[in-house]
C-alpha positions as CSV (number, residue, x, y, z in Angstrom):
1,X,109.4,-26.0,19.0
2,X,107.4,-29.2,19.7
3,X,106.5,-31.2,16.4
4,X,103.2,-31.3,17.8
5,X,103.1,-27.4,18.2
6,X,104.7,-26.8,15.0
7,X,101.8,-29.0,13.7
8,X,98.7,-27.5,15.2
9,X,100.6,-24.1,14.0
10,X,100.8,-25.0,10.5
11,X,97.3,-26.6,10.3
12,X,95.6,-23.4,12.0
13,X,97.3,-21.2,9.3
14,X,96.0,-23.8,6.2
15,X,92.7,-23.7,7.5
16,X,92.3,-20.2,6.6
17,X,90.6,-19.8,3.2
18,X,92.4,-16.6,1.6
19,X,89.9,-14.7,-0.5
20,X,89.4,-15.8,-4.1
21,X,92.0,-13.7,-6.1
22,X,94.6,-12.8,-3.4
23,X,98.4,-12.5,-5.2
24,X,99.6,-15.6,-3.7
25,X,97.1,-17.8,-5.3
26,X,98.1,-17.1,-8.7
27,X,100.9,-19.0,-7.2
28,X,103.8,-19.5,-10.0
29,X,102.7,-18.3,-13.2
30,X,105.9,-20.0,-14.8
31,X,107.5,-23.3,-14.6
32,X,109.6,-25.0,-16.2
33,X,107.7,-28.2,-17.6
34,X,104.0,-29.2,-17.3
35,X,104.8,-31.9,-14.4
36,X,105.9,-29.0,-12.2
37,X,103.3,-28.0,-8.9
38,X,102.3,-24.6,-8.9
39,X,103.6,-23.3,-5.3
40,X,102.0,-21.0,-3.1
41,X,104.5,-19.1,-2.0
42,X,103.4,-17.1,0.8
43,X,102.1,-20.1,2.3
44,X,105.6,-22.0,1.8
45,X,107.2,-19.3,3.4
46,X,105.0,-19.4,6.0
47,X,105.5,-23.3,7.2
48,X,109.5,-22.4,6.5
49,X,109.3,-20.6,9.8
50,X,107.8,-22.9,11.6
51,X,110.8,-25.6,10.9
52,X,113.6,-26.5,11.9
53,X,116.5,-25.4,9.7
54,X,117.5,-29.3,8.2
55,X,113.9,-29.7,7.4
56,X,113.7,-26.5,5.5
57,X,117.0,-26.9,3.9
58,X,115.1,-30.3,2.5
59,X,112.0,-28.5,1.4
60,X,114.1,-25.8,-0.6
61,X,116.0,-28.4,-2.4
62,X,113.1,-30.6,-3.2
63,X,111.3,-27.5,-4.4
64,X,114.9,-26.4,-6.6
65,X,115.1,-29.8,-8.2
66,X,111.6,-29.9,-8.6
67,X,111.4,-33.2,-7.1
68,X,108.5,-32.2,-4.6
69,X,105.6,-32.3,-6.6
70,X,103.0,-34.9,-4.8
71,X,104.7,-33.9,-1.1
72,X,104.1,-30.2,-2.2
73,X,100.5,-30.1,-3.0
74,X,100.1,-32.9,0.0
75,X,101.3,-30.1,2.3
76,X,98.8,-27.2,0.5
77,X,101.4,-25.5,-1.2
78,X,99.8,-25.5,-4.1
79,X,97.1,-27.3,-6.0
80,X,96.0,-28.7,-9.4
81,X,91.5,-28.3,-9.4
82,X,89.8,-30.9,-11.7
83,X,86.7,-28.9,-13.0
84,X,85.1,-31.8,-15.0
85,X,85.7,-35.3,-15.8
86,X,83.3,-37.5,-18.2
87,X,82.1,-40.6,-16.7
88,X,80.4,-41.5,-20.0
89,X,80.9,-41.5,-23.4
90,X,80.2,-38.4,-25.4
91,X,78.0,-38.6,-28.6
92,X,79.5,-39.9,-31.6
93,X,79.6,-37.5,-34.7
94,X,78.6,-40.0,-37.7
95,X,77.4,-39.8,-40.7
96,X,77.4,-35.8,-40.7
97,X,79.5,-32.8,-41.4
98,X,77.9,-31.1,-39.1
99,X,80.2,-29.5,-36.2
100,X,78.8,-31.1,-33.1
101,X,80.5,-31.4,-28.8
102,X,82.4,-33.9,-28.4
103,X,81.4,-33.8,-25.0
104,X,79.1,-31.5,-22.9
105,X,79.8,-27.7,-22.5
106,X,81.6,-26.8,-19.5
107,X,79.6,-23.1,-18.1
108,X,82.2,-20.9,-16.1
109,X,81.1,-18.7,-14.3
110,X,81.3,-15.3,-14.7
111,X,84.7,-13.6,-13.5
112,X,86.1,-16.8,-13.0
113,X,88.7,-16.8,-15.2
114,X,90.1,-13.5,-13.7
115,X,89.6,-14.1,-10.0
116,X,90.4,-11.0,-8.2
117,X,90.9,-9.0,-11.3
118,X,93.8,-10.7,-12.3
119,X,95.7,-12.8,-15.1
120,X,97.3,-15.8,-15.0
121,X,94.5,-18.4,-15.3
122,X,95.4,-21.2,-16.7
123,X,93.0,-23.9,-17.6
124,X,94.2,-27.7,-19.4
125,X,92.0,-30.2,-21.4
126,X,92.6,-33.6,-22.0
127,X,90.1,-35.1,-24.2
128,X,90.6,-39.3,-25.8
129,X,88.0,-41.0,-27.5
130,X,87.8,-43.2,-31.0
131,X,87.2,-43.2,-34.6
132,X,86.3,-45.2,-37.6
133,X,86.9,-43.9,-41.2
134,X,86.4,-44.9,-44.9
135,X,89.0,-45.1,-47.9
136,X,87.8,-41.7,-48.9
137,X,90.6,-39.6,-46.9
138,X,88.0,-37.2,-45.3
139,X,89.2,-34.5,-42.9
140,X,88.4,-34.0,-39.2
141,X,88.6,-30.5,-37.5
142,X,88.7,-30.3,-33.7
143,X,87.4,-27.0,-32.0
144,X,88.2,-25.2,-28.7
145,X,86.2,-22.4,-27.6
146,X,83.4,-20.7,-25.8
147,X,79.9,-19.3,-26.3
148,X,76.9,-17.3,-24.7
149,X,75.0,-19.7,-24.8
150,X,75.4,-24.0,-24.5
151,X,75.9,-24.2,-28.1
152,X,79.2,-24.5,-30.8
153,X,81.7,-22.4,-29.7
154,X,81.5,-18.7,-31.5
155,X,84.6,-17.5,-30.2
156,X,87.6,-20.0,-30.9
157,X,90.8,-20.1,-28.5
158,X,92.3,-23.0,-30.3
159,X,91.4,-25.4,-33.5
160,X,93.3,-27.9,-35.7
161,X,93.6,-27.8,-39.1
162,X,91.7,-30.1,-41.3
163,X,93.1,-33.8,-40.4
164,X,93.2,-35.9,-43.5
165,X,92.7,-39.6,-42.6
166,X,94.2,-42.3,-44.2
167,X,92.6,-44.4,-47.2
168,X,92.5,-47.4,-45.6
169,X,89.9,-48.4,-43.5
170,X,90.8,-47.7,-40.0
171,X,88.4,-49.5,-37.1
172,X,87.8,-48.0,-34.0
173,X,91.1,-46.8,-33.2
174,X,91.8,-43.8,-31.2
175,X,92.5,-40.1,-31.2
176,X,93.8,-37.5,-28.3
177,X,93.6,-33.8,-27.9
178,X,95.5,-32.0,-25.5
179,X,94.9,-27.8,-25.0
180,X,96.2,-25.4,-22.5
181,X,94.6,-22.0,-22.6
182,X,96.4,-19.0,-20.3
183,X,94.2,-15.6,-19.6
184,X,97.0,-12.6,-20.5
185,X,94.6,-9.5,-19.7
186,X,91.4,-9.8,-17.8
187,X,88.0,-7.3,-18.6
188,X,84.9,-7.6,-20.8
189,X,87.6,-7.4,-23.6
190,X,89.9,-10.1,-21.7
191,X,92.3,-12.1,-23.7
192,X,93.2,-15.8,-23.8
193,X,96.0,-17.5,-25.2
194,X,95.4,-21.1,-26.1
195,X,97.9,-24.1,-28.1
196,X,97.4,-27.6,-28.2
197,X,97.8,-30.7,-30.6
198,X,95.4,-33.3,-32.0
199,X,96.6,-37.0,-32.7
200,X,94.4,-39.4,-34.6
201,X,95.9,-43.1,-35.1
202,X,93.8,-43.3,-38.4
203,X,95.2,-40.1,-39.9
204,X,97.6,-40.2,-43.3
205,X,101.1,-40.5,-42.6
206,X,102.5,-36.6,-44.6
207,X,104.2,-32.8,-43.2
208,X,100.7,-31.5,-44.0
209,X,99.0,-33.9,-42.0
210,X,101.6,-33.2,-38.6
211,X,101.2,-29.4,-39.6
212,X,97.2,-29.7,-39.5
213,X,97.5,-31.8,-35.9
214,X,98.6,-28.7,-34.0
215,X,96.2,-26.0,-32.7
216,X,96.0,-22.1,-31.9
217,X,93.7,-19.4,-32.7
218,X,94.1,-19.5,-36.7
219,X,94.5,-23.3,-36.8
220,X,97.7,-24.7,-37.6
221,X,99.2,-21.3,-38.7
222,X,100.5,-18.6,-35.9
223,X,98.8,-18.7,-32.7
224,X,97.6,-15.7,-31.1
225,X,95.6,-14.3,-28.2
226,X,91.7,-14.2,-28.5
227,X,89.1,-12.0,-27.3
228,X,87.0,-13.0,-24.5
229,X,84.3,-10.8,-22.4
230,X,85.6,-12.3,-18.7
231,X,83.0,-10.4,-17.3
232,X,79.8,-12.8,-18.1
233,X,79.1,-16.9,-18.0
234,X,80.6,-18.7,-21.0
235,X,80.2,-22.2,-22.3
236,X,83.8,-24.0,-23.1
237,X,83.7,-26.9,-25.3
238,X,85.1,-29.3,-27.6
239,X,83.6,-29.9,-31.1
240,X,84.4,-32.4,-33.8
241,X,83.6,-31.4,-37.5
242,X,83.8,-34.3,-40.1
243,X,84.5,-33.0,-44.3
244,X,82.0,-35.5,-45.1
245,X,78.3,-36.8,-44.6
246,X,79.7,-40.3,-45.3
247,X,79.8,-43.0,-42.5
248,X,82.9,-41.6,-40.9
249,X,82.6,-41.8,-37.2
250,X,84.5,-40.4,-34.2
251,X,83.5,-40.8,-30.3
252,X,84.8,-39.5,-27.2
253,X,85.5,-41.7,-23.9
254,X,87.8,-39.5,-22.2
255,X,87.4,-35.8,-20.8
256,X,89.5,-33.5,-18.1
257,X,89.0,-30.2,-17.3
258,X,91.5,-28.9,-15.3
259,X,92.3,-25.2,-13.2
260,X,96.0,-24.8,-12.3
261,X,95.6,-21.9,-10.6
């Protein structure tokens, strides 16, 4: 077959938009680090038939050694969908300890987080930002999670322990928080599983303070899956809660919403 044929082939088949849902676009629920592509397989198999065999002995090992990545999603085999990105700063939380967002709410629609009735969303935050604290060793409490309505987050899929800072003045130095949240059973009593991990450069050097960076359901204790009505529009945010009224401060320059699926 001509490379030009094979081409028009392959690009006639990507051009058709597969209902939202269909099995193959769950892709890969499983892989085996977070740099890995999620691979649509029915589409893979598809251009396999289309090549000539040295080619597609090429794509398979690529795709075994998990080398492929950027040539992969290039070709449509799979995709990573950014759902929101700050081009601003969010508002700083000072002077309060008052939970407020750290950045906008994010409104999902309803039923997208089970397209097609099914598990296996996965959705990724990637939030930076700074902070400035006092000699007091106040605590800072980062919150994942949705509501009804744009406001704090009433149902929690993942939040830190409280995150003692360190008693010496830190100056606008910076913080990350990283969460991945995975929907195990779909419905109006759906469940979400959700970890991640908070790092602030101005928190106290101690086993309680590592402990207190990590994040699930319960805090820093044993992660577990949350209920979530999948059904109806929820607002997913990020909130900031400072121990203290004093003038501790913390800001957020950096946010990524990502679908993986």
């Amino acid at each position: 077959m001509k490379a030009e044929t094979i081409i028009r082939e392959w690009l006639n088949r990507r051009n058709r938009i597969p209902e939202l849902g269909e099995r193959h676009i769950v892709c890969d629920w499983i892989r085996d680090t977070d740099t890995d592509p999620w691979i649509d397989d029915a589409r893979f198999s598809e251009l396999l038939t289309l090549l000539p065999d040295k080619v597609v002995a090429n794509l398979e090992r690529a795709r075994d050694a998990r080398a492929g990545r950027i040539p992969m999603l290039k070709a449509g085999l799979g995709y990573e969908e950014c759902l929101s990105s700050a081009i601003v700063d969010g508002s700083a939380i000072a002077s309060s300890s008052t939970e407020a967002f750290l950045f906008p709410a994010n409104l999902l629609p309803a039923n997208y987080l089970q397209p097609g009735g099914l598990p296996g969303r996965t959705l990724v935050v990637r939030a930076r930002g700074r902070v400035t604290t006092l000699t007091t060793a106040a605590t800072m409490t980062f919150k994942f999670g949705t509501a009804t309505t744009n406001a704090i987050p009433t149902t929690t899929w993942a939040v830190s322990g409280g995150i003692t800072q360190d008693t010496t003045v830190q100056t606008n130095t910076m913080w990350r928080v990283d969460v991945s949240a995975t929907v195990r059973s779909v419905g109006s009593s759906g469940t979400v599983f959700s970890m991640g991990d908070a790092t602030m450069s101005s928190s106290a050097l101690t086993i309680a303070v590592q402990q207190a960076n990590f994040m699930g359901s319960a805090g820093s204790a044993t992660p577990a899956a949350v209920t979530v009505d999948l059904t109806i529009p929820e607002y997913l945010s990020l909130t900031g809660k400072w121990s203290v009224s004093t003038a501790y401060s913390i800001q957020g320059h950096r946010y990524t919403l990502e679908a993986l699926n």
